[in-house]
C-alpha positions as CSV (number, residue, x, y, z in Angstrom):
1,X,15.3,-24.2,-32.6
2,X,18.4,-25.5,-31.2
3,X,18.4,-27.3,-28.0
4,X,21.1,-28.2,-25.0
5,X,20.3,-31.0,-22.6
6,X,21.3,-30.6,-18.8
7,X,20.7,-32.7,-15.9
8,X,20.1,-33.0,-12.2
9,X,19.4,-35.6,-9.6
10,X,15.9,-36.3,-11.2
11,X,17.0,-36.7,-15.1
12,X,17.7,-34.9,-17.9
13,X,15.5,-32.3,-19.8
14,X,16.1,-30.0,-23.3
15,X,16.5,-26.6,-22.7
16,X,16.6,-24.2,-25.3
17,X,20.2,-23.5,-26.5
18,X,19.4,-19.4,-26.2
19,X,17.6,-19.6,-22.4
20,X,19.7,-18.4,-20.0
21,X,17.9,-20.3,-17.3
22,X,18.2,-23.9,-17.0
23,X,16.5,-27.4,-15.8
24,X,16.1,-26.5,-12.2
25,X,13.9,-23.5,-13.8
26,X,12.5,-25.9,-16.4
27,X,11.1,-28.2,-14.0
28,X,9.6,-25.5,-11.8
29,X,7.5,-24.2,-15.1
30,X,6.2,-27.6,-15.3
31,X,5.4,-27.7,-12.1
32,X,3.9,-24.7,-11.3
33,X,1.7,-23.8,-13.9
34,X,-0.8,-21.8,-11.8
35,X,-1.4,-18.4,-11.1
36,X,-0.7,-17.4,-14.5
37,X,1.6,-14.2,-12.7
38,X,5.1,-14.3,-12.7
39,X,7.6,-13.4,-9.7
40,X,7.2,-9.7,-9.0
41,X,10.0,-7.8,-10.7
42,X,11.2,-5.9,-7.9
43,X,11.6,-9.3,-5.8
44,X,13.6,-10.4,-9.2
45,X,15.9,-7.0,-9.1
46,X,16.0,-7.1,-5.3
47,X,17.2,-11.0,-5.7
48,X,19.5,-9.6,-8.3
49,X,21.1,-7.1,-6.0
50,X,21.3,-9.9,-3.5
51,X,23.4,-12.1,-5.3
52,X,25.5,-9.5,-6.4
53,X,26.9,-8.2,-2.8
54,X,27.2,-12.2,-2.3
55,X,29.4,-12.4,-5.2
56,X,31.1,-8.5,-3.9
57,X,32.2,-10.4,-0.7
58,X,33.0,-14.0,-2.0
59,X,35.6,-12.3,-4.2
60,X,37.1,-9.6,-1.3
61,X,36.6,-13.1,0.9
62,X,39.1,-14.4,-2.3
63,X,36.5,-17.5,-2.5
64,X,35.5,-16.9,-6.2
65,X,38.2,-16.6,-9.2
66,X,38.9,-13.2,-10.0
67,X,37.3,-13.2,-13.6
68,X,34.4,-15.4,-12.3
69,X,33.8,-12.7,-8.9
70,X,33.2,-10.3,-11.6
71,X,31.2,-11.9,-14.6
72,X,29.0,-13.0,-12.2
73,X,28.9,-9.5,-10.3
74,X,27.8,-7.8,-13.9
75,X,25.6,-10.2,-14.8
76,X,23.4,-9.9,-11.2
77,X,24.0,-6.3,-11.8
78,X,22.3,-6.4,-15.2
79,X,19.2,-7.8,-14.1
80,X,19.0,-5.8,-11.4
81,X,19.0,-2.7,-13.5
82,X,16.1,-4.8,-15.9
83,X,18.0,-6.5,-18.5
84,X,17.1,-10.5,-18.9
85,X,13.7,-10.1,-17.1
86,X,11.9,-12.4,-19.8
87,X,13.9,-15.0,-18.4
88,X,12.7,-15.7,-15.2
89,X,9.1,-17.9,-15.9
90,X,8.6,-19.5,-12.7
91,X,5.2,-19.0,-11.1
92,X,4.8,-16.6,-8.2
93,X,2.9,-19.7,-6.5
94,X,5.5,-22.4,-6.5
95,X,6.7,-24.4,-3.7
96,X,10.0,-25.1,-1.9
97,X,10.4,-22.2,-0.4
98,X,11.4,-19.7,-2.6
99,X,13.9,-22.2,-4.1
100,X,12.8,-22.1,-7.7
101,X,12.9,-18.4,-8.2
102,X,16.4,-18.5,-6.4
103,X,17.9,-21.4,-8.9
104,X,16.5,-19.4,-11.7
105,X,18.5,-16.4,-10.7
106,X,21.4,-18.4,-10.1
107,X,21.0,-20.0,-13.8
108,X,20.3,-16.7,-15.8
109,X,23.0,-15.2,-13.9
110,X,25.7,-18.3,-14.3
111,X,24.5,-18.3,-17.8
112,X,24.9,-14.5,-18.7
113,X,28.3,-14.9,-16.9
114,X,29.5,-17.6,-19.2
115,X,28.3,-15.8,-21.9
116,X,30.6,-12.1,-20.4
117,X,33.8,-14.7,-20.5
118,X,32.9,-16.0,-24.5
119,X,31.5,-19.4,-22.9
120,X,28.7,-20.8,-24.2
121,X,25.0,-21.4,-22.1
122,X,25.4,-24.5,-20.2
123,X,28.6,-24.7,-19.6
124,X,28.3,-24.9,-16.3
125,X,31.9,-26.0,-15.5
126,X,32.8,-22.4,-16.3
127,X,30.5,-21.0,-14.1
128,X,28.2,-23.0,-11.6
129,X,24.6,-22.2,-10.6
130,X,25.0,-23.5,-7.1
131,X,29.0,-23.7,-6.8
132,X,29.9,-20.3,-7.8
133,X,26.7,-17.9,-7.7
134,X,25.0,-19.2,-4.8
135,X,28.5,-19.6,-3.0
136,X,27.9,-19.1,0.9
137,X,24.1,-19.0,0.6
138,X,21.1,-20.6,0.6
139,X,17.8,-19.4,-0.4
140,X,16.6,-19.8,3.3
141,X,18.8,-16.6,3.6
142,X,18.8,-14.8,0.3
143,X,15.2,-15.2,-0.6
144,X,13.7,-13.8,2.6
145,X,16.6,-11.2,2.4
146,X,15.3,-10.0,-1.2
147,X,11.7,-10.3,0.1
148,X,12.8,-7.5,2.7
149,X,14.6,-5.5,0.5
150,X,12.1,-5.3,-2.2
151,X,8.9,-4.6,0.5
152,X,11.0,-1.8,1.3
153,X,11.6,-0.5,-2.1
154,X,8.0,-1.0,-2.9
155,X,6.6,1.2,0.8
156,X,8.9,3.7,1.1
157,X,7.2,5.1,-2.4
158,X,3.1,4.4,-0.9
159,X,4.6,6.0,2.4
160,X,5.4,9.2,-0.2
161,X,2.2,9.1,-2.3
162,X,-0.1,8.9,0.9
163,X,1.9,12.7,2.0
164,X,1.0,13.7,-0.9
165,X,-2.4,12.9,-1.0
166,X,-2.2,14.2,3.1
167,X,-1.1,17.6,1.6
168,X,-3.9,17.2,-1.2
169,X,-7.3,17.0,1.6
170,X,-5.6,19.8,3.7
171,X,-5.3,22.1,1.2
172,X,-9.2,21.3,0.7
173,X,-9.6,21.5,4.4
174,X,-8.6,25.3,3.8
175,X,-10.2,25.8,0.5
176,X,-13.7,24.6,2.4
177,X,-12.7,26.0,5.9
178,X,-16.0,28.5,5.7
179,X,-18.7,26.0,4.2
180,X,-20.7,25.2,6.7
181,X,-23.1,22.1,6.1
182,X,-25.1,19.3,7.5
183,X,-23.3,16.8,9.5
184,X,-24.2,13.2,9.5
185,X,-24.3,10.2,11.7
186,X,-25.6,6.8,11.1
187,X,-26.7,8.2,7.5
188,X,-29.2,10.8,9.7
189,X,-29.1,14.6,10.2
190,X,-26.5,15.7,12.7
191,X,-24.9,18.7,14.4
192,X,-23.6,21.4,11.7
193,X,-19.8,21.0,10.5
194,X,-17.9,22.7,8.0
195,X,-17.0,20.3,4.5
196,X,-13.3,21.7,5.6
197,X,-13.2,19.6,9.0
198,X,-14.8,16.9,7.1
199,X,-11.7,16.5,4.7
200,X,-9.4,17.6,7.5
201,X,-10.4,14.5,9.1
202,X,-9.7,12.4,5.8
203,X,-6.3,14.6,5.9
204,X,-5.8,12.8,9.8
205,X,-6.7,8.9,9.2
206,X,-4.2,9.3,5.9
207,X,-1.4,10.8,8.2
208,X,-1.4,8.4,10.7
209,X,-1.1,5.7,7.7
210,X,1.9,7.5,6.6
211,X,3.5,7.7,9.6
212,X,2.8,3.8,10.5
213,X,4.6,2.8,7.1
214,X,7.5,4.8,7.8
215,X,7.9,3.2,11.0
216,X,7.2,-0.5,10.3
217,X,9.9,0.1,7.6
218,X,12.5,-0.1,10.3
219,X,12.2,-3.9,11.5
220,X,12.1,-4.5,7.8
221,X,16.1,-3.8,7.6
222,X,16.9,-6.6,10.0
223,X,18.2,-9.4,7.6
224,X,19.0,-13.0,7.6
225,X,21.9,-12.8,4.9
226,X,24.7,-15.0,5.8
227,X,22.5,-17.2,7.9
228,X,22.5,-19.8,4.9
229,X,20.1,-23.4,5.6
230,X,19.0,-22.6,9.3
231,X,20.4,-19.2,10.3
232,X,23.4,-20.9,11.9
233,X,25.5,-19.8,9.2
234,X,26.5,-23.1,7.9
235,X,29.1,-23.3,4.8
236,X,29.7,-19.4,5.5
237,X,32.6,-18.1,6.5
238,X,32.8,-15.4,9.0
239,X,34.2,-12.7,7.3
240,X,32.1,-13.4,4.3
241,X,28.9,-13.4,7.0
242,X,29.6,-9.6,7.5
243,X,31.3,-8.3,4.5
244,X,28.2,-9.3,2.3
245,X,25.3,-7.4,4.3
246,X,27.6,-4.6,4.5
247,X,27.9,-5.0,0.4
248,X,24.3,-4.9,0.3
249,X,23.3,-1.9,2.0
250,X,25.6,-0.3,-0.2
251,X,24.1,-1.6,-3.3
252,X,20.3,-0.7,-2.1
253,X,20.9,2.3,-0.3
254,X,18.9,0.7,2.7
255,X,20.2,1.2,6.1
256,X,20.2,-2.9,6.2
257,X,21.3,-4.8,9.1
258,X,22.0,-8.4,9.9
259,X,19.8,-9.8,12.6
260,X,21.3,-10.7,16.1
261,X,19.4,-14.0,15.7
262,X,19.3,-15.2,12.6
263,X,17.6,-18.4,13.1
264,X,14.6,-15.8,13.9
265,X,13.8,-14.2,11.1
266,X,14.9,-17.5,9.3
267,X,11.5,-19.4,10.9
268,X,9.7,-16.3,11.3
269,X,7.8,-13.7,8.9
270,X,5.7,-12.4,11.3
271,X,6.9,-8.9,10.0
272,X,5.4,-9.4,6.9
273,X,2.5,-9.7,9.2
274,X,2.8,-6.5,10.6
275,X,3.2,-5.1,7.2
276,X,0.5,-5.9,5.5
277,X,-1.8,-5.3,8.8
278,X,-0.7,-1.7,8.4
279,X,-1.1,-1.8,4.7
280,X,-4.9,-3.1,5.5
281,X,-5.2,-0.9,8.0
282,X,-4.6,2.2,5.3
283,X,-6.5,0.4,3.0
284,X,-9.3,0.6,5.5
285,X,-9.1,4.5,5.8
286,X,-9.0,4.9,1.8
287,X,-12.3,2.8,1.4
288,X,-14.3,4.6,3.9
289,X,-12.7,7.9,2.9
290,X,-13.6,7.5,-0.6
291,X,-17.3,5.8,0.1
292,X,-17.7,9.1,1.9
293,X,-16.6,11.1,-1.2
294,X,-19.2,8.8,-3.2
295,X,-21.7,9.8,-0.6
296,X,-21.4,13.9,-0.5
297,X,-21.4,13.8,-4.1
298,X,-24.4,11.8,-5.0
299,X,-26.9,13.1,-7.6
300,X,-26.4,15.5,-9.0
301,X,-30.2,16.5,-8.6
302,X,-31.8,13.1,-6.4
303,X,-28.8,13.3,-4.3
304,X,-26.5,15.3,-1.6
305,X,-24.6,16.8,-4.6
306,X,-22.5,18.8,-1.7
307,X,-19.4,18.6,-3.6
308,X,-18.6,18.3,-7.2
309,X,-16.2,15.2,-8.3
310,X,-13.7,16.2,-11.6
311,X,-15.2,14.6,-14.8
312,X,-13.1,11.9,-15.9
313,X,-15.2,9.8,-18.3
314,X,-18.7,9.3,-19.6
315,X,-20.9,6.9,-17.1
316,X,-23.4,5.0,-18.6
317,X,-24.0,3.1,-22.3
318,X,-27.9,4.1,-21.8
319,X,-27.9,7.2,-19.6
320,X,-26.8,10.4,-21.2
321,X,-24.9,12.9,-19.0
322,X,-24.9,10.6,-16.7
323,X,-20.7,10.8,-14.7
324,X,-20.1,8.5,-12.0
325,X,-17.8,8.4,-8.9
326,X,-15.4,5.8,-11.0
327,X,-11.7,6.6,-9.1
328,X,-13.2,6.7,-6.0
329,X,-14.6,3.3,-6.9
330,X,-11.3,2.1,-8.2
331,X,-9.8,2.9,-4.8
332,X,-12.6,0.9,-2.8
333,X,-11.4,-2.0,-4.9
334,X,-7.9,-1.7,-4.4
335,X,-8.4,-1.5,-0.7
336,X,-10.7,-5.0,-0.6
337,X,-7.9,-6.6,-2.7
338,X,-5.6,-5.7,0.0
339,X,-7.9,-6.8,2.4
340,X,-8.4,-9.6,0.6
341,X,-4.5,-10.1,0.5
342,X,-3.4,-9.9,3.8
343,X,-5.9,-12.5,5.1
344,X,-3.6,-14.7,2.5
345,X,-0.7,-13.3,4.3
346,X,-2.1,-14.2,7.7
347,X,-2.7,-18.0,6.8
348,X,0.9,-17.8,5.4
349,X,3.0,-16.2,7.7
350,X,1.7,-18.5,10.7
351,X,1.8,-21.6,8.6
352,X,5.3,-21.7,8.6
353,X,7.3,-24.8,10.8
354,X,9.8,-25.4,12.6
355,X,13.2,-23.7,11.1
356,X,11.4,-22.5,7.8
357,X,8.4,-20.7,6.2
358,X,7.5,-22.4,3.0
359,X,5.2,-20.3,2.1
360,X,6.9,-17.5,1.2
361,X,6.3,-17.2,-2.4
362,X,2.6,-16.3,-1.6
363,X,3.6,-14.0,1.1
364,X,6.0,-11.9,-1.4
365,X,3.8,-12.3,-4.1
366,X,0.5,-10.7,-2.0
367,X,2.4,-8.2,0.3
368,X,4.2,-6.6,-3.5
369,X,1.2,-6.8,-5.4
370,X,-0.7,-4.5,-1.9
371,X,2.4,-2.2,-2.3
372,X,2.0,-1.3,-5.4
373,X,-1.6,-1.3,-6.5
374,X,-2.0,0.5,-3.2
375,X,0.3,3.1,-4.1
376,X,-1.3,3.4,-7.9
377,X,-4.1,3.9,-6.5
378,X,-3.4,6.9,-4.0
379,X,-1.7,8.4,-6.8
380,X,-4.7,8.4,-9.1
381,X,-7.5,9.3,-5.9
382,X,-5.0,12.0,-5.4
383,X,-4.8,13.3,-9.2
384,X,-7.8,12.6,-10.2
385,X,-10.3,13.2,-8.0
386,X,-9.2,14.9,-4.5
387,X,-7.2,17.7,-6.2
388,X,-10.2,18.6,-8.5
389,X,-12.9,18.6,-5.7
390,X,-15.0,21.7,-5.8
391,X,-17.9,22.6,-2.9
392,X,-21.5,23.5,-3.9
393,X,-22.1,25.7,-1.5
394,X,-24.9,26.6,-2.4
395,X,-26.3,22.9,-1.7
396,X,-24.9,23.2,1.3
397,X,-26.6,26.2,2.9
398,X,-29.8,24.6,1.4
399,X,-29.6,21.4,2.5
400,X,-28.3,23.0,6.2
401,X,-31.5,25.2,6.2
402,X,-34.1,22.2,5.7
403,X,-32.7,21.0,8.2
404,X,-33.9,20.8,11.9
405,X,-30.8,19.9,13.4
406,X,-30.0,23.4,13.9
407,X,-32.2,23.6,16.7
408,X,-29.6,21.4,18.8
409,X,-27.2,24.3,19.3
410,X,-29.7,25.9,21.0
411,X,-30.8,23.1,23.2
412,X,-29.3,24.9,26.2
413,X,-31.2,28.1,25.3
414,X,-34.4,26.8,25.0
415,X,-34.2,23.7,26.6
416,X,-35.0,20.6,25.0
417,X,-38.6,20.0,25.5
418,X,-39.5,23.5,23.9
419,X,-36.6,22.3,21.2
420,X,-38.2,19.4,20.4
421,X,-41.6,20.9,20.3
422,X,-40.2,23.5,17.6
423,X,-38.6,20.3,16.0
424,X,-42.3,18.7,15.5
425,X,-43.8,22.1,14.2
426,X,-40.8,22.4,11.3
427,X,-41.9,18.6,10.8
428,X,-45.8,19.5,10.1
429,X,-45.2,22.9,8.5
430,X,-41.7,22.2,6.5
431,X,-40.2,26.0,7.5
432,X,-37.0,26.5,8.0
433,X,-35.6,26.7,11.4
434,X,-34.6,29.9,11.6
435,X,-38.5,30.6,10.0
436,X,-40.1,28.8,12.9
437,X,-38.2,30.6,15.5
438,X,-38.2,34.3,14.1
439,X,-42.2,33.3,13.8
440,X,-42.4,32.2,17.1
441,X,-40.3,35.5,18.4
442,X,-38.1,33.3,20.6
443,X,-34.8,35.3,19.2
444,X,-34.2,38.4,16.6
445,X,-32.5,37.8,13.3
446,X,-29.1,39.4,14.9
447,X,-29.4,36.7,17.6
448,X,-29.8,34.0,15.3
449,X,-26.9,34.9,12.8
450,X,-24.7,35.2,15.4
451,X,-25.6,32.1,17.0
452,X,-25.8,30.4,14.1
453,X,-22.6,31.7,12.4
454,X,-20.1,28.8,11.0
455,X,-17.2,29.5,13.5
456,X,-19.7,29.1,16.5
457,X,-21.7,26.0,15.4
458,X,-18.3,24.2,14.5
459,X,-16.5,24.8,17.6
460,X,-16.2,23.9,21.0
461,X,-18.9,25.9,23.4
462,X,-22.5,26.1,24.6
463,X,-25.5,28.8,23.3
464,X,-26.5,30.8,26.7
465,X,-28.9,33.4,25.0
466,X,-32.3,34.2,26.9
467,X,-35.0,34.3,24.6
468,X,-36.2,37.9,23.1
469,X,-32.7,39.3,24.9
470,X,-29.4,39.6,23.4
471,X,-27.3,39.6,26.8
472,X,-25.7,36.4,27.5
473,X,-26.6,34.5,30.9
């Protein structure tokens, strides 16, 4: 292997001859050998994109040479399209800011666009890292910038999948809109409900998740580009300033903007704050929802077995025929991860001082990784489990008539001393309710189907039959 030596204000290092990255990139590898997880590749195409509108405006600003402008345009515009992405090694977990993934987009790219004008890697007085590619910037601008950009790109999609999976539990909620069954609170026999309302509830938490991501999505187009060290705008001139976050919105078809203060968003992330909050708080919705899915399909003989989850793969190495609840499971994971995450992104986001947050890097590396595991995983509940659900309604109706919570709707019939003494007499003889009362002769077996009918004992009203009549008081 043939080798080129560069330098910097530290030393020298030997870089292979065919890296497009260089010692700046070098040293951060040696520095950071961590996490073992590389920069997240849509932080590395939304970087890409950056430093492409910043070379777009540097050449209409006429501060770049012509045939530089655009080798260095194509070259960003490569990797942003996925080309070169082996070359970018630096940890997620890396201090300085985000400046180590920045110089190593600035090297592949300077190197890639020595190589487009039949240079050779390392020439650098061709094209320069820092003088020509990160002309007018900083990465105190174009890192948080690219974090911004790629969020977006990354929960715009989750915003999507959780519709779909919306659509998916209300077409169940009108698939199980006459199943009436058991309801249950604090794990104990409650008041009837159909399985319908139950998954149009899931159908509610998941909209309101949807709708909080498509909202928070908003302060997320408020950039610091052009800002450069501080957000004073230092070393960039004013035309450039606004040319380049106009270039950008046109390259990411985001409705970017560039922040009235930019010293703000400069010093503070608390938006990625407010992200992942709201990513947490969906991830919050999915566990419970699917531990409820778990719940109502337990057994399928020692449990509540009320609905029937799709077969996806065997369950157990010493249990035959034995299928468990695994993509709900998968989801409840996902959503501790992100839990888990965004505590990371707390301590983060509030460590940051004075003009700068140097913890980025662990705030774009944890707020992408929620994005997208979260959206994976709505995708997969969604196919492989919600879609497939199917109601034993059979199980239902049984489990329904054992049991005595049925008396409750007609609390204001009998009142509740006589209910609860009816309640204690299905306890020592194990009837049925509507057994115990047709026994007793309290109402006739019209009364009780209409009073006990799904559309009554699911909806708003109160049971006003005398006993023995069927004329309403």
């Amino acid at each position: 292997m043939s080798f080129r030596t560069e330098r910097d204000l530290i030393g020298e290092r030997r870089i292979p001859q065919d890296a497009y990255y260089g010692i700046h990139t070098h040293r951060a590898v040696e520095n950071f050998p961590v996490s073992g997880r590389r920069v997240h590749p849509e932080l590395i195409k939304s970087l890409a994109l950056v430093k492409q509108a910043a070379a777009e405006a540097n050449l209409a600003c006429g501060f770049l040479q012509p045939s530089i402008g655009r080798a260095i345009i194509q070259a960003a515009s490569e990797i942003a399209e996925g080309k070169l992405w082996d070359q970018f090694p630096v940890d997620a977990l890396q201090g300085g800011a985000g400046t180590s993934t920045n110089m190593n987009m600035n090297e592949v790219i300077a190197n890639r666009a020595i190589e487009i004008l039949g240079g050779t890697k390392g020439d650098y007085e061709m094209v320069h890292p820092i003088n020509h590619v990160n002309l007018s910037q900083s990465t105190n601008d174009v890192y948080p910038t690219a974090v911004r950009v790629a969020c977006i790109r990354l929960l715009l999609p989750l915003a999507d999948a959780l519709a779909d999976l919306q659509a998916a539990f209300q077409a169940k909620e009108a698939e199980f809109a006459g199943v009436l069954k058991v309801g249950r609170t604090e794990m104990q026999d409650a008041v009837p409900v159909t399985l319908g309302q139950e998954f149009g509830a899931f159908a509610e938490a998941i909209a309101r998740d949807r709708w909080r991501l498509y909202k928070v999505e908003e302060r997320l187009r408020e950039i610091n580009l052009g800002g450069t060290a501080v957000g004073t705008g230092l070393n960039a001139d004013r035309r450039y300033i606004f040319l380049v976050v106009e270039k950008l919105r046109t390259l990411t078809g985001l409705g970017l903007a560039r922040a009235e203060n930019t010293i703000d968003p400069t010093q503070n992330a608390d938006i990625f704050a407010e992200v992942s909050g709201l990513v947490k708080a969906s991830a919050v919705n999915l566990a419970k929802i699917a531990t409820d899915i778990i719940i109502l399909a337990s057994g399928p003989r020692a449990g509540l077995a009320e609905i029937h989850l799709p077969e996806v793969q065997a369950g157990s190495s010493i249990m035959p025929g034995k299928v468990n609840p695994v993509i709900p499971e998968m989801v409840v994971q996902v959503a501790y991860q992100v839990m888990a995450n965004d505590l990371a992104i707390t301590l983060a986001t509030q460590a940051g001082k004075l003009e700068l947050n140097a913890f980025l890097p662990l705030v774009a590396d944890r707020l992408l990784d929620s994005l997208e595991i979260m959206r994976r995983a709505v995708e997969r509940f969604r196919l492989g489990c919600v879609v497939g659900i199917q109601a034993n309604r059979e199980r239902c109706r049984q489990l329904l008539d054992q049991s005595f919570e049925l008396i409750t709707a007609l609390v204001p019939a009998l009142g509740y001393e006589q209910a609860t003494e009816i309640v204690l007499e299905i306890e020592r003889t194990g009837r049925s309710v509507t057994e115990t009362l047709l026994a007793r002769g309290l109402f006739t077996k019209e009364e009780l189907e209409a009073i006990l009918a799904p559309e009554r004992l699911t909806r708003p009203g109160m049971v006003r039959l005398r006993p023995n009549s069927t004329r309403e008081v």
